[in-house]
VOTIKOL-393988 format. One record per residue (C-alpha): chain; residue number from 1; residue in one letter; y, z, x. Coordinates in steps of 0.05 Angstrom, whole numbers, plus 5000, padded with zeros to 4 digits. Layout:
N
(pt A,NUM,A,(Y,Z,X)) ...
***
This chain:
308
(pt A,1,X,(5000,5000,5000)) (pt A,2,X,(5070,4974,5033)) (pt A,3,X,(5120,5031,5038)) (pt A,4,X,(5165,5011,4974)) (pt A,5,X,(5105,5020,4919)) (pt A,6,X,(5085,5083,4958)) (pt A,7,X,(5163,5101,4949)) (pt A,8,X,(5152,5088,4873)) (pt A,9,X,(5090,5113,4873)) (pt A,10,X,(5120,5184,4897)) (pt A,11,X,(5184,5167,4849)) (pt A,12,X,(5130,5173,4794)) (pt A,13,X,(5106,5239,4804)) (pt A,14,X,(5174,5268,4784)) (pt A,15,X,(5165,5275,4715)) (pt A,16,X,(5212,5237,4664)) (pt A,17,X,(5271,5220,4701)) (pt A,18,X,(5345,5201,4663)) (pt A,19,X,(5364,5124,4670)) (pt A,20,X,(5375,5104,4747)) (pt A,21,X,(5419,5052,4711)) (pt A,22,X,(5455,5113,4683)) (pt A,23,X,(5533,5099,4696)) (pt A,24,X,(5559,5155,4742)) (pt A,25,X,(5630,5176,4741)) (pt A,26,X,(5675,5225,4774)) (pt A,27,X,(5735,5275,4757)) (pt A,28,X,(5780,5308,4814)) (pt A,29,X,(5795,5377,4800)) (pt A,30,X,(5844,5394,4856)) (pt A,31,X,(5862,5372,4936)) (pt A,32,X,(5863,5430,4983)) (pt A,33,X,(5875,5431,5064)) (pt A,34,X,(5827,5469,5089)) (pt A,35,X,(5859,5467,5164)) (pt A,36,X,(5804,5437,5189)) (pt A,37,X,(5789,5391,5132)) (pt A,38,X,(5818,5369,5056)) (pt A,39,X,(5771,5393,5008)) (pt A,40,X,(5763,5356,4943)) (pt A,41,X,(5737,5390,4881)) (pt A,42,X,(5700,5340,4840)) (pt A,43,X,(5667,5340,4773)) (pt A,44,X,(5608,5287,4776)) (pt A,45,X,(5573,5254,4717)) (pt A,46,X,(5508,5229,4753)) (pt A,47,X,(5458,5239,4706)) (pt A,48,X,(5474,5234,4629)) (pt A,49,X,(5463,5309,4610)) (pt A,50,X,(5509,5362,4640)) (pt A,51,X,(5566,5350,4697)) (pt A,52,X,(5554,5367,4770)) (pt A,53,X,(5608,5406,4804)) (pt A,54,X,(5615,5378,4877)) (pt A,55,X,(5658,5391,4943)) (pt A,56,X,(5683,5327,4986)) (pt A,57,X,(5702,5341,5052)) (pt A,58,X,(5728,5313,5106)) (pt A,59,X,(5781,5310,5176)) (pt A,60,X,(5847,5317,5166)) (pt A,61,X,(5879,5257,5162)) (pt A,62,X,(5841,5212,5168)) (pt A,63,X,(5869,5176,5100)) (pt A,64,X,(5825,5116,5075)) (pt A,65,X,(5788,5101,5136)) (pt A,66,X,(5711,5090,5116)) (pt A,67,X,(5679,5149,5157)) (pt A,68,X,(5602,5159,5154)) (pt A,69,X,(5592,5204,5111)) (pt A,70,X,(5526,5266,5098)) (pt A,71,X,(5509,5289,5036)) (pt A,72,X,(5492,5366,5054)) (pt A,73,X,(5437,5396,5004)) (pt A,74,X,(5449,5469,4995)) (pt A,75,X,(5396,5519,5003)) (pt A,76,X,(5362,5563,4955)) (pt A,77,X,(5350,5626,4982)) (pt A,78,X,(5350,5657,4907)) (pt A,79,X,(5423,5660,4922)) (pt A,80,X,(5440,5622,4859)) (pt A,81,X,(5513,5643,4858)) (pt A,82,X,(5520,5598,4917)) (pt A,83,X,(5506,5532,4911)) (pt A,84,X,(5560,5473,4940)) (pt A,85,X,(5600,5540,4972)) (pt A,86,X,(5546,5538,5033)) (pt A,87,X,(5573,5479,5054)) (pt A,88,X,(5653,5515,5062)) (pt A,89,X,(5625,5595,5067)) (pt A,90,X,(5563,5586,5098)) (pt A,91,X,(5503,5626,5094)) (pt A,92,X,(5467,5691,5123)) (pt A,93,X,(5412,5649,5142)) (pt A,94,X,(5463,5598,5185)) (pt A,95,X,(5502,5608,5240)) (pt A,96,X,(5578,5597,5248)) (pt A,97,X,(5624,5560,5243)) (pt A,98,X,(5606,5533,5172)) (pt A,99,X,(5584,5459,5162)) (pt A,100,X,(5648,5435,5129)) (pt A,101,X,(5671,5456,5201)) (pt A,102,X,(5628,5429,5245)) (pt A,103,X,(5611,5360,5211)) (pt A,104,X,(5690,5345,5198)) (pt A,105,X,(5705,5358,5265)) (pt A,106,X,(5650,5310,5298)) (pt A,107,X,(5693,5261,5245)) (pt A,108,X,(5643,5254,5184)) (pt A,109,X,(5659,5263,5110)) (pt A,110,X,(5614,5305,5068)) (pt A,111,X,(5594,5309,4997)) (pt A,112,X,(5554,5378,4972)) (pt A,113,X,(5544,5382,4896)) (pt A,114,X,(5509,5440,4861)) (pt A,115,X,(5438,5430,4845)) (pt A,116,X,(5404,5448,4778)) (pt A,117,X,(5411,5516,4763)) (pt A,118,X,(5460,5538,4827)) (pt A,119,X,(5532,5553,4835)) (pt A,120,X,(5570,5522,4776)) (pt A,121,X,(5508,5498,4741)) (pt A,122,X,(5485,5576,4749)) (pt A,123,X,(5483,5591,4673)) (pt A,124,X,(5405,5592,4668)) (pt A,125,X,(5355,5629,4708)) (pt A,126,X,(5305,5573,4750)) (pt A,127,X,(5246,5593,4712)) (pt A,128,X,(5281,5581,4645)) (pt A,129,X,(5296,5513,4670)) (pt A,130,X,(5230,5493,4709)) (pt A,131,X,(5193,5516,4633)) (pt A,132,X,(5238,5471,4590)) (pt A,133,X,(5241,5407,4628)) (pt A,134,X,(5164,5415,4637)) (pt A,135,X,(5151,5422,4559)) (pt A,136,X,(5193,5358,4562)) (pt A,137,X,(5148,5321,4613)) (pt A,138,X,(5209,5338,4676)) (pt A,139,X,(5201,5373,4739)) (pt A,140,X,(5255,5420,4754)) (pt A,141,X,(5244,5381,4833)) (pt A,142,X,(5248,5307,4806)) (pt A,143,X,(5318,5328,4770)) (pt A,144,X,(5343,5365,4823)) (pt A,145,X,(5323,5297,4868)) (pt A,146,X,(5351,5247,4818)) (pt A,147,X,(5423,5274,4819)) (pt A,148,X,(5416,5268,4890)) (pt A,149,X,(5395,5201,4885)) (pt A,150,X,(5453,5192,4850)) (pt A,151,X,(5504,5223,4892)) (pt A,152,X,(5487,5169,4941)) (pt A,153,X,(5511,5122,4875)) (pt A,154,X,(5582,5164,4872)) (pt A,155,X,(5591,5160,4948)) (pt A,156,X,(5584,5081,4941)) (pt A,157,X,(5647,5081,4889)) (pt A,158,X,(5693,5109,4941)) (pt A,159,X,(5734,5066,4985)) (pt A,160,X,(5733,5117,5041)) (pt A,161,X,(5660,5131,5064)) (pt A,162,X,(5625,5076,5102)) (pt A,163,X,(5564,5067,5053)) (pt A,164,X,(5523,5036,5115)) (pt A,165,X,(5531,5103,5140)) (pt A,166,X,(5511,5153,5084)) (pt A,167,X,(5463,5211,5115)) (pt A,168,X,(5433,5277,5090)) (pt A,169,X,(5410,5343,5117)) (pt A,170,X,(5398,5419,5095)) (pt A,171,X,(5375,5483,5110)) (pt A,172,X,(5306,5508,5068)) (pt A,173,X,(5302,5475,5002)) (pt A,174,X,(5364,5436,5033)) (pt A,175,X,(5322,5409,5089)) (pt A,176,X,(5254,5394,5031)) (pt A,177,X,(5305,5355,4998)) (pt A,178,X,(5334,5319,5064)) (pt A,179,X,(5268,5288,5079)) (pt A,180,X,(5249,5273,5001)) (pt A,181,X,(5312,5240,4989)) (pt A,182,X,(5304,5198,5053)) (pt A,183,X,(5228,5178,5044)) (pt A,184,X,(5254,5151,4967)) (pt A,185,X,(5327,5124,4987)) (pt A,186,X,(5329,5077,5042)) (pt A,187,X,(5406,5074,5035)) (pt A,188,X,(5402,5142,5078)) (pt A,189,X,(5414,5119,5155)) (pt A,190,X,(5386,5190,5177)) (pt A,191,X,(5357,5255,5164)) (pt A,192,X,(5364,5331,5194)) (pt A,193,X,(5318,5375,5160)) (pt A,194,X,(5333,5451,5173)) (pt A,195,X,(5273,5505,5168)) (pt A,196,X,(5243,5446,5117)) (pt A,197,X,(5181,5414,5131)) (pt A,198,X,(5125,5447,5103)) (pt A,199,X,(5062,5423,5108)) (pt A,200,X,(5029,5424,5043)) (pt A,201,X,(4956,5440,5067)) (pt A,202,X,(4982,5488,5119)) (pt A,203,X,(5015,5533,5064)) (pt A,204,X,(4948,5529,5020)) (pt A,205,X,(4900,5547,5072)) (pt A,206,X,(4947,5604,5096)) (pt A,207,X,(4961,5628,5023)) (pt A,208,X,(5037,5623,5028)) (pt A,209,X,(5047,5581,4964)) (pt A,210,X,(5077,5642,4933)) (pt A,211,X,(5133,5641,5004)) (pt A,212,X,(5165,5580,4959)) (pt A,213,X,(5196,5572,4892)) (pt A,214,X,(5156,5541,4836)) (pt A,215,X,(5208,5482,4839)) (pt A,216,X,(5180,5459,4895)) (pt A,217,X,(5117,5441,4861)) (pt A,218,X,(5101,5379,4837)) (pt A,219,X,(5041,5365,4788)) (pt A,220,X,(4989,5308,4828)) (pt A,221,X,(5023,5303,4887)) (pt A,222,X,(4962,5324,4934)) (pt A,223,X,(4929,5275,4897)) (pt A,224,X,(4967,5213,4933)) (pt A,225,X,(5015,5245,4985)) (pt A,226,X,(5012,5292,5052)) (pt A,227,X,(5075,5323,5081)) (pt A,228,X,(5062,5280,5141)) (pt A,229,X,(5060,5220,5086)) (pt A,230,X,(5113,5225,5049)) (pt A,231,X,(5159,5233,5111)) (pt A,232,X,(5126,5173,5139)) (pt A,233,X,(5163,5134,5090)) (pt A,234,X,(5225,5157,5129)) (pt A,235,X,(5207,5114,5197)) (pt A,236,X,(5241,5087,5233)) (pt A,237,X,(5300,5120,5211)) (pt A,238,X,(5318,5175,5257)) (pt A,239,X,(5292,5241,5233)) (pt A,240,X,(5304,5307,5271)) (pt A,241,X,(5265,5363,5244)) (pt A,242,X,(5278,5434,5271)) (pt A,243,X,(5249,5502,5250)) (pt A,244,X,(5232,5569,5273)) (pt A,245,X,(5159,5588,5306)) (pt A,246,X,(5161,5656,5271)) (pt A,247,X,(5177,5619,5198)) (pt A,248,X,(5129,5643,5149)) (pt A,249,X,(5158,5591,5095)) (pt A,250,X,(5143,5534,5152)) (pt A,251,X,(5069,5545,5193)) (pt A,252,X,(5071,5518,5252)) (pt A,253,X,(4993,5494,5243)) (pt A,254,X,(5034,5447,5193)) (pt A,255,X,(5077,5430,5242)) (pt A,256,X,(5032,5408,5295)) (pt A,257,X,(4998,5374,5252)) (pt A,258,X,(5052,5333,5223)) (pt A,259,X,(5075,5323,5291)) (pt A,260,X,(5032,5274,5322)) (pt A,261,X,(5025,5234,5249)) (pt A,262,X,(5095,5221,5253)) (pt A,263,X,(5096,5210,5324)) (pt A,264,X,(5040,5152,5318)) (pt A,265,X,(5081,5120,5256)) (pt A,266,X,(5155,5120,5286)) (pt A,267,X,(5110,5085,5355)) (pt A,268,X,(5079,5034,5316)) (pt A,269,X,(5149,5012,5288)) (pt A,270,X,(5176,5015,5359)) (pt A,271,X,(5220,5077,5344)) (pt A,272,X,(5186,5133,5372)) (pt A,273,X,(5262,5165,5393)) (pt A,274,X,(5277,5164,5331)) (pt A,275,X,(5233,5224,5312)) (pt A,276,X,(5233,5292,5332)) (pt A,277,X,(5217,5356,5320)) (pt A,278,X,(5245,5424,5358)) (pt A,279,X,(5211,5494,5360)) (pt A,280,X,(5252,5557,5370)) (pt A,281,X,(5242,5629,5371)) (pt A,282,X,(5268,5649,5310)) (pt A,283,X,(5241,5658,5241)) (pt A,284,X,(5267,5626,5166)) (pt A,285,X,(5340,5617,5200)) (pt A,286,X,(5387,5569,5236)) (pt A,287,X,(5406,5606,5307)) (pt A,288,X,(5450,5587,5361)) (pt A,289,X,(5400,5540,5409)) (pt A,290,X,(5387,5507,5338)) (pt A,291,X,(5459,5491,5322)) (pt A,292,X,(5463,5471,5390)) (pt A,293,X,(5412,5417,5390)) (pt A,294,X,(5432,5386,5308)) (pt A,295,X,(5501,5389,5344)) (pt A,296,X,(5480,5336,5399)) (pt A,297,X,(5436,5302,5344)) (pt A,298,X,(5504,5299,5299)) (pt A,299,X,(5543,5272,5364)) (pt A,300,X,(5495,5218,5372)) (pt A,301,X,(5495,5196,5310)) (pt A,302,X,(5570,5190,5301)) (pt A,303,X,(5572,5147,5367)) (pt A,304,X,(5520,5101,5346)) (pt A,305,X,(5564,5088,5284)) (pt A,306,X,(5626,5084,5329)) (pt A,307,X,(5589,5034,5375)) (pt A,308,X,(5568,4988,5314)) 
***
């Protein structure tokens, strides 16, 4: 099977999804300078049912010019309060400065909108959610991955982000959705996936299912996709994957599995530096030598897109 049916093969799985037709529009709330950065509050219609509060960043300045842009997922964390504000506040699971910071100052834009059930859209519990849309043949993950899907839409409407430049990253369920969004989308140029890959075997044999929100599950994946698959579909985009050796959410018997997989894949489509995946002594958390290394990744990136 070529990569695009496995993409809507795994596109499938998500349950009933709205209209990808669905016309998407946008409201802006208010301009801020941030110092740093403007700040844009937005009020996105993506996805035909409720609005999705969103954040637009980026460097001061910088006007109209079309500047590659990231679309930041958010973590979870069962800090539900939070939502798009991780981007500006940051989290106790991150280290400083925040990613509005860092990511404006390399010179990219950023978009950050609230996912189902977080931050603005925080007026029902997850489990409330998850129960409804699966009565109604959803998956709390497929919705949550649709308006992201679609937030790539909204960021092709605006005359300042360089849509042959759109990426995505995240910490936790920020970093699961990095890699799903880039396995379905091939609009995203590249991936960073923080404290994210879990291995869905690895989890099952060590009985940490319970380590991750029921959102993350989807009903028949295993029955068609592996971790190590479904991030296959992401080669031979670049892909750096970081996480923590003591991370009970991420086993790192799933990592070295999922290693060499990829390794063979982004090889055989003669892009083997565009993978990789960093180890460092830490647990479910972003520390210093971690920023360090997405920080070079970031730079890299941004001077590719210079260069072309």
């Amino acid at each position: 099977m070529d990569k695009q049916a496995q993409r809507i093969r795994l596109f499938s799985l998500l349950g009933d999804l709205p209209e990808k037709s669905n016309v998407i529009s946008s409201e802006l709330i208010t301009v801020e300078d941030f110092g740093y950065y403007t700040l844009e509050k937005l009020q996105l219609h993506l996805n035909g049912i409720e609005p999705v509060p969103a954040y637009f960043v980026k460097p001061l300045n910088s006007g109209n010019s079309k500047l590659p842009t990231i679309l930041f997922n958010h973590s979870h964390g069962g800090k539900f309060h939070v939502g798009k504000d991780e981007l500006i506040s940051g989290n106790s699971y991150l280290e400083s400065p925040s990613f509005a910071i860092e990511l404006t100052k390399i010179g990219y834009a950023v978009l950050c909108i609230d996912a189902w059930g977080f931050g603005e859209r925080n007026y029902r519990t997850e489990s409330s959610l998850y129960k409804e849309m699966l009565w109604n043949g959803q998956t709390l993950w497929g919705m949550r991955v649709f308006d992201s899907v679609k937030a790539i839409d909204y960021l092709h409407t605006r005359s300042d982000v360089n849509t042959a430049h759109i990426s995505t990253m995240g910490m936790s369920m920020g970093g699961i959705m990095a890699w799903w969004l880039s396995a379905l989308d091939t609009r995203v140029k590249w991936c960073i996936d923080i404290c994210g890959l879990a291995d869905f075997q690895a989890l099952i044999e060590l009985d940490r299912l319970d380590k991750h929100g029921f959102y993350f599950y989807v009903p028949k994946l295993l029955q068609h996709f592996t971790t190590a698959q479904i991030n296959s579909l992401i080669s031979p985009r670049p892909h750096l994957s970081v996480a923590g050796i003591h991370d009970l959410l991420i086993p790192t018997i799933g990592l070295e599995r999922i290693d060499p997989i990829l390794k063979e894949v982004y090889v055989n489509e003669g892009s083997s530096g565009n993978w990789s995946l960093k180890l460092f002594d830490c647990g479910h958390e972003e520390n210093a030598e971690m920023r360090k290394a997405i920080v070079e990744f970031l730079v890299d990136q941004y001077n590719n897109f210079r260069i072309t």
